[in-house]
MDTraj code that builds the backbone (N, CA, C; nanometers):
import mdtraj as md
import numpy as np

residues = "UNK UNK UNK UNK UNK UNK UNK UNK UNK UNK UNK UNK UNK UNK UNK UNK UNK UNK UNK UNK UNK UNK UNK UNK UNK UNK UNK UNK UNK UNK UNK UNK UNK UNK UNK UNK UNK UNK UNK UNK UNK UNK UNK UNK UNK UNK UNK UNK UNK UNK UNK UNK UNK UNK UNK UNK UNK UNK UNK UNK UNK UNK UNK UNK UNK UNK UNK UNK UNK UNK UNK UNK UNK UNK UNK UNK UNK UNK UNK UNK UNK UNK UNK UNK UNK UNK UNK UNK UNK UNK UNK UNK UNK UNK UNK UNK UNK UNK UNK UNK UNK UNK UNK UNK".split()
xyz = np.array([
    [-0.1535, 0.5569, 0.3671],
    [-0.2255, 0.4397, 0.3239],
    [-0.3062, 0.4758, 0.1994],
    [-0.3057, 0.3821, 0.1064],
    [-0.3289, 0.4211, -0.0245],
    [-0.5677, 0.4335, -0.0289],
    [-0.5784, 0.4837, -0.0663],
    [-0.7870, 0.4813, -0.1073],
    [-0.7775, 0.4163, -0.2463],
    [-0.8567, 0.2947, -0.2757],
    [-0.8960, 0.2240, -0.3924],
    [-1.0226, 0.2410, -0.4036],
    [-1.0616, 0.2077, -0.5492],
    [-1.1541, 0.2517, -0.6002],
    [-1.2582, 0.1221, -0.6841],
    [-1.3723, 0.1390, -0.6639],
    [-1.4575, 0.0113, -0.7767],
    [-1.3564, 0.0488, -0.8685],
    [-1.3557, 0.1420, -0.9670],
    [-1.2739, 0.1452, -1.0784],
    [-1.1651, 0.0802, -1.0777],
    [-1.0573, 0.0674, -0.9555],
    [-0.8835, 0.0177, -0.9550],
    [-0.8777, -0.0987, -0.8870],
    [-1.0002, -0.1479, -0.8451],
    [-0.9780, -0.2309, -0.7278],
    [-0.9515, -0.3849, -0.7931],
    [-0.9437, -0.4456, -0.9405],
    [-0.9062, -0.5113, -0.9682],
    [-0.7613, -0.4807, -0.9984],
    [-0.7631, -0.3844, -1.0657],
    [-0.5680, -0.3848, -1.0389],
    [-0.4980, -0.3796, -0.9495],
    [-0.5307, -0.3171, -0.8554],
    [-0.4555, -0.2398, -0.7736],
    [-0.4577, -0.3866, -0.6124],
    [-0.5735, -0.4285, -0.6395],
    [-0.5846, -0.5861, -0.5485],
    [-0.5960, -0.6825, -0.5810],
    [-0.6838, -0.7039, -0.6845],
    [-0.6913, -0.8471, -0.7237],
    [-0.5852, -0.8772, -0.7867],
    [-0.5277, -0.7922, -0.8496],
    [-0.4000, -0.8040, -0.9559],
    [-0.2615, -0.7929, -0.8624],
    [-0.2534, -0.7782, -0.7240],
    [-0.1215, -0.7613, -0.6444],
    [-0.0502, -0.8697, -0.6241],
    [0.1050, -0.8431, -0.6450],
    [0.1857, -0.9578, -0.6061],
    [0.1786, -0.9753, -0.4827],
    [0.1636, -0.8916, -0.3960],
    [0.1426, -0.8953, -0.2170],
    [0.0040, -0.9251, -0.1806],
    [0.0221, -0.9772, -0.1041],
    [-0.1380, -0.9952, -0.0213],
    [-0.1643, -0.8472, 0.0095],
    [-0.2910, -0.8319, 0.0084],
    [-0.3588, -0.6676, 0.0518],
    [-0.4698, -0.6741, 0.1341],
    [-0.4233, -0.6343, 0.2330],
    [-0.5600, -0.5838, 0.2995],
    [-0.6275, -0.5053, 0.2992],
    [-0.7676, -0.4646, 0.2855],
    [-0.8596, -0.4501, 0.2450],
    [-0.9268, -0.3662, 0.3700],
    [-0.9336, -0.2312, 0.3855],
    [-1.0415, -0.1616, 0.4992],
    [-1.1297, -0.1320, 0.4232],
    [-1.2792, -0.1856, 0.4589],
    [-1.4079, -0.1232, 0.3889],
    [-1.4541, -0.0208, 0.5329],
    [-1.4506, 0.0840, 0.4802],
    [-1.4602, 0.1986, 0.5115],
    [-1.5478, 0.2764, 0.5219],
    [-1.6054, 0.3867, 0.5721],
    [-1.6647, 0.4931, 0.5633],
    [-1.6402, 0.5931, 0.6658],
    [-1.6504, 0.7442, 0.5990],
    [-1.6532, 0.8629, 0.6998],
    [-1.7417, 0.8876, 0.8339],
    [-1.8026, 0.8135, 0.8046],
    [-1.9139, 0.8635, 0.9570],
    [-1.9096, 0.7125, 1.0455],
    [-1.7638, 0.6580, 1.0221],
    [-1.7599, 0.5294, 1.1074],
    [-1.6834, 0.5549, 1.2128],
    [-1.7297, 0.6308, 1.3786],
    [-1.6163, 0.5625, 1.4594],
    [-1.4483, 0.5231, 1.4549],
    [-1.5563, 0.3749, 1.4458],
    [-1.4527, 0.2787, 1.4799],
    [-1.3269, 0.2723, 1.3773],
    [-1.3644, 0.3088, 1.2657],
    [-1.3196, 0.3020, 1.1169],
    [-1.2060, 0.4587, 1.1848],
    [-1.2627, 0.5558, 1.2172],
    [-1.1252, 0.6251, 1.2521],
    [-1.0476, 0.6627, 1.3399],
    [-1.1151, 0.5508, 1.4266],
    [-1.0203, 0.5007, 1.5683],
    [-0.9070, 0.3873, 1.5064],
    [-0.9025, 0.3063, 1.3787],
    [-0.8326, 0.1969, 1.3124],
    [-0.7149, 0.2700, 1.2172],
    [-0.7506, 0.4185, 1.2098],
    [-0.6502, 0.4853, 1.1015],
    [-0.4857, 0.4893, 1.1462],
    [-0.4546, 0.5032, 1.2949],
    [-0.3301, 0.4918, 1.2600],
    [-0.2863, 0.3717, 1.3296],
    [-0.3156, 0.2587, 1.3364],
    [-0.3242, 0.1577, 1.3529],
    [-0.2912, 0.0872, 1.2063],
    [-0.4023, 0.0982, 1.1517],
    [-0.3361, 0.0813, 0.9677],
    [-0.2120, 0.1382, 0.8834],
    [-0.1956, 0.2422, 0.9549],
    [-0.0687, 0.3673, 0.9334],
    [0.0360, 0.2741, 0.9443],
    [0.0039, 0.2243, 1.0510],
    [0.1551, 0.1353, 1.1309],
    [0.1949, 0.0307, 1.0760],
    [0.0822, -0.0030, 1.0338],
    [0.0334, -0.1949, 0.9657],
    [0.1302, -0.1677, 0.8604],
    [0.1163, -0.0985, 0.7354],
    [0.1350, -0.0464, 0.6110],
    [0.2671, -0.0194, 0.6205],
    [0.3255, 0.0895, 0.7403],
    [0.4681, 0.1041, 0.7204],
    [0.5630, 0.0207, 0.7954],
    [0.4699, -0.0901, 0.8524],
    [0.5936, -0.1770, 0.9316],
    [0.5973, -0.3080, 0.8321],
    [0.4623, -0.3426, 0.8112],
    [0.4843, -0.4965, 0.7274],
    [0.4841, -0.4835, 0.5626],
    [0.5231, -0.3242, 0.5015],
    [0.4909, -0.2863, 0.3471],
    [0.5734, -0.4170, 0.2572],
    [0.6913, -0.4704, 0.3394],
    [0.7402, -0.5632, 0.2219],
    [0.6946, -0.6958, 0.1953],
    [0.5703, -0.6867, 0.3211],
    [0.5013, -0.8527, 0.2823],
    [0.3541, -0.8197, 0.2529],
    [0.2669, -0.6990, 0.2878],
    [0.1848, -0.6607, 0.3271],
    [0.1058, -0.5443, 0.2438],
    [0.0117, -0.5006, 0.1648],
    [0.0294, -0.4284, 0.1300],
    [-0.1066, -0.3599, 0.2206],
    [-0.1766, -0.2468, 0.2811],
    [-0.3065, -0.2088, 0.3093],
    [-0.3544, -0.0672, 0.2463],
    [-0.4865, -0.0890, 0.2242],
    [-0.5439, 0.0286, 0.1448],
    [-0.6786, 0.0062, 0.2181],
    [-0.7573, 0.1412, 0.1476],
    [-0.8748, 0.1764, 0.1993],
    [-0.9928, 0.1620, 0.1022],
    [-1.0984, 0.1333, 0.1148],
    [-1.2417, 0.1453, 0.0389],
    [-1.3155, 0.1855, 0.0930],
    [-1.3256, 0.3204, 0.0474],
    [-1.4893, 0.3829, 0.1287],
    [-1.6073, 0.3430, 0.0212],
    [-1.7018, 0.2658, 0.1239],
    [-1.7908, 0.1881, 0.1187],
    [-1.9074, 0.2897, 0.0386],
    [-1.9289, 0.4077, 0.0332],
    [-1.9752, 0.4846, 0.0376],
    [-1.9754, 0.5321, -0.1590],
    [-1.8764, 0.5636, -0.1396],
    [-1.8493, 0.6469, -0.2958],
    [-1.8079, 0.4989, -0.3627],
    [-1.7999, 0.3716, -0.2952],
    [-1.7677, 0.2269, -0.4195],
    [-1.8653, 0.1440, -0.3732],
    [-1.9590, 0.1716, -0.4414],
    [-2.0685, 0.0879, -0.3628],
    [-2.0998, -0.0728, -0.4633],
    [-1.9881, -0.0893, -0.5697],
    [-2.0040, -0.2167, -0.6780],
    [-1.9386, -0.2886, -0.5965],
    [-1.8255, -0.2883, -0.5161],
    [-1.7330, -0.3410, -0.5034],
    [-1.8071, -0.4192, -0.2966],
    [-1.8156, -0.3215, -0.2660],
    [-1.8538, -0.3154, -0.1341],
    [-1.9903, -0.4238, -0.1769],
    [-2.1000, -0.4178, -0.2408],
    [-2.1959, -0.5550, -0.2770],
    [-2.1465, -0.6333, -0.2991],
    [-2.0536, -0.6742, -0.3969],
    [-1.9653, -0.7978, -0.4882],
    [-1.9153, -0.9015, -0.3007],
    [-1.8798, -0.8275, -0.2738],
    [-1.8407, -0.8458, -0.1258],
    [-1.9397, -0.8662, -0.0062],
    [-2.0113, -0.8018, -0.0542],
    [-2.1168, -0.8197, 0.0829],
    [-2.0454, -0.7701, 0.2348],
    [-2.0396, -0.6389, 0.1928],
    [-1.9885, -0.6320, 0.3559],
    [-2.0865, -0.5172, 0.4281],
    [-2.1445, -0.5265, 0.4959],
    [-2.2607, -0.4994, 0.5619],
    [-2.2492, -0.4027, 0.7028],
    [-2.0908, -0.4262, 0.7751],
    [-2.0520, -0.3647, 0.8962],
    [-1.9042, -0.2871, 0.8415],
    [-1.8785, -0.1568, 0.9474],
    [-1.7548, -0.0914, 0.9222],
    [-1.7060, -0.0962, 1.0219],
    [-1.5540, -0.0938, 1.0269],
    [-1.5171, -0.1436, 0.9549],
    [-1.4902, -0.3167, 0.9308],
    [-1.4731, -0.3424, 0.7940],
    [-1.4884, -0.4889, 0.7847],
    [-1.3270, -0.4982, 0.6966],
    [-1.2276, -0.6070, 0.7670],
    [-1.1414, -0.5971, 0.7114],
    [-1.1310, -0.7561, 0.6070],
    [-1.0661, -0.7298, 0.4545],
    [-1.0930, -0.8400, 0.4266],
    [-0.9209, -0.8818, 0.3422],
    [-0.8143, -0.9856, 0.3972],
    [-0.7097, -0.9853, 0.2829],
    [-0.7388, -1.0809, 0.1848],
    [-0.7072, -1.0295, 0.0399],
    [-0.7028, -1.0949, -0.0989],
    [-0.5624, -1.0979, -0.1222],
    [-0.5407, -1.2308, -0.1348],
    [-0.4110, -1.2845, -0.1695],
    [-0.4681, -1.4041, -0.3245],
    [-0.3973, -1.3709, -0.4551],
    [-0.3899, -1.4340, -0.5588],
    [-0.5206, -1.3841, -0.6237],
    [-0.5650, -1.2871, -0.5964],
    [-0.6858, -1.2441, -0.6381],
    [-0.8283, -1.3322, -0.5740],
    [-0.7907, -1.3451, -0.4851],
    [-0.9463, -1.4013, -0.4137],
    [-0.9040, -1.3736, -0.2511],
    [-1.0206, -1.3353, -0.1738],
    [-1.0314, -1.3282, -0.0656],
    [-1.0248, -1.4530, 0.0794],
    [-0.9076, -1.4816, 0.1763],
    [-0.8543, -1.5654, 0.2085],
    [-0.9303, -1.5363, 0.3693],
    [-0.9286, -1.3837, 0.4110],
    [-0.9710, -1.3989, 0.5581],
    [-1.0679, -1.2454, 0.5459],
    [-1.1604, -1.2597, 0.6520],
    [-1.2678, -1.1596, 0.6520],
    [-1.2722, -1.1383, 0.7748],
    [-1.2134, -0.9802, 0.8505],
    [-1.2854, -0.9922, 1.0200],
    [-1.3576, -0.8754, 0.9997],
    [-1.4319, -0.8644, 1.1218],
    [-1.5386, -0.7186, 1.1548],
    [-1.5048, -0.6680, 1.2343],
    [-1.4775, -0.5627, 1.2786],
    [-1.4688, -0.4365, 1.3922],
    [-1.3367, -0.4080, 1.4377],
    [-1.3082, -0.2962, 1.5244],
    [-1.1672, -0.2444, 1.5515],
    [-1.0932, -0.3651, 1.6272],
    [-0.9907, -0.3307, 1.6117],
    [-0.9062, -0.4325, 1.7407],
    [-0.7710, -0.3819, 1.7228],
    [-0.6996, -0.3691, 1.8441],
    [-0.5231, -0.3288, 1.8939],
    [-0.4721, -0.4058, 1.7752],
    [-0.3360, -0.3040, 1.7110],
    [-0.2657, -0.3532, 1.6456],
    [-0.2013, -0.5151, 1.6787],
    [-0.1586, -0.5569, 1.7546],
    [-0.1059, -0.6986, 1.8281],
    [-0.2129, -0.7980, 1.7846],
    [-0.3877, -0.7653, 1.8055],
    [-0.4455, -0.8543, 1.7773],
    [-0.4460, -0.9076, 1.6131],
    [-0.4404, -0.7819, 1.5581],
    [-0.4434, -0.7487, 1.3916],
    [-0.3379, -0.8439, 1.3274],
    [-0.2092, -0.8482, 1.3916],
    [-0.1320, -0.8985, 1.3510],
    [-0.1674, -1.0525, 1.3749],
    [-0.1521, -1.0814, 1.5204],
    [-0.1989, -1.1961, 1.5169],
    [-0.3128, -1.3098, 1.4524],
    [-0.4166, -1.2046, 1.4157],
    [-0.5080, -1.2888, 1.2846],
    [-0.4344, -1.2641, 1.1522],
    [-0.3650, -1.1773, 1.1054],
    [-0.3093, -1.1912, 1.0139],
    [-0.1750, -1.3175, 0.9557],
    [-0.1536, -1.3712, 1.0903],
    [-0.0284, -1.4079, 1.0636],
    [-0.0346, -1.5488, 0.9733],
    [-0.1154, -1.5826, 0.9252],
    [-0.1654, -1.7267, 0.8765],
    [-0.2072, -1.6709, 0.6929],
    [-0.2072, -1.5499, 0.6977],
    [-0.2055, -1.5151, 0.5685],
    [-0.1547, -1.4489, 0.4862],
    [-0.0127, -1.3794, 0.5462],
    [0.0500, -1.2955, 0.4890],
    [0.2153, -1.3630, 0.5321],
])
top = md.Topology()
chain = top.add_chain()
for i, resn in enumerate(residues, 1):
    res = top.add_residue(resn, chain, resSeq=i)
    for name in ("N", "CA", "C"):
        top.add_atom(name, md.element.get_by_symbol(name[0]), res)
traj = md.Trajectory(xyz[None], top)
């Protein structure tokens, strides 16, 4: 799963032909690395509709304000360059999908 950066995070998301989901992240989160291969799975099962990457909240702290995201992890997908759905905290791949399915 790819790590984006304040620096890339307009290209690399706002600028994607795929919808991307968005992990705001950090190292000393739990829950955030109880979600890692869960995202692993996300990424290599749905990569041709789907794209997911990581933001540690931590070392991108422009991007993580612009956003306002306040809890980790906070997942958010940007489709067309604007942000379409926002959830908070871990949950089973099945559920993941199932909130996803209305936006990707």
């Amino acid at each position: 799963m790819a790590e984006v950066t304040d620096a890339v995070f307009g290209a690399e998301v706002l600028g994607s032909a795929l919808p991307v989901l968005v992990e705001f992240t950090a190292d000393w989160c739990p829950p955030c690395r109880q979600m890692a291969p869960v995202l692993s799975a996300l990424a290599e099962e749905e990569g041709d509709r789907l794209r997911v990457v990581q933001l540690n909240v931590d070392r991108n702290p422009a991007t993580t304000n612009a956003y306002k995201v306040l809890s980790m992890p906070t997942f958010m997908v940007f489709r067309g360059g604007e942000p379409v759905k926002s959830m908070v905290g871990s949950r089973p791949k099945r559920r993941l999908l199932e909130e996803l399915a209305d936006v990707i």
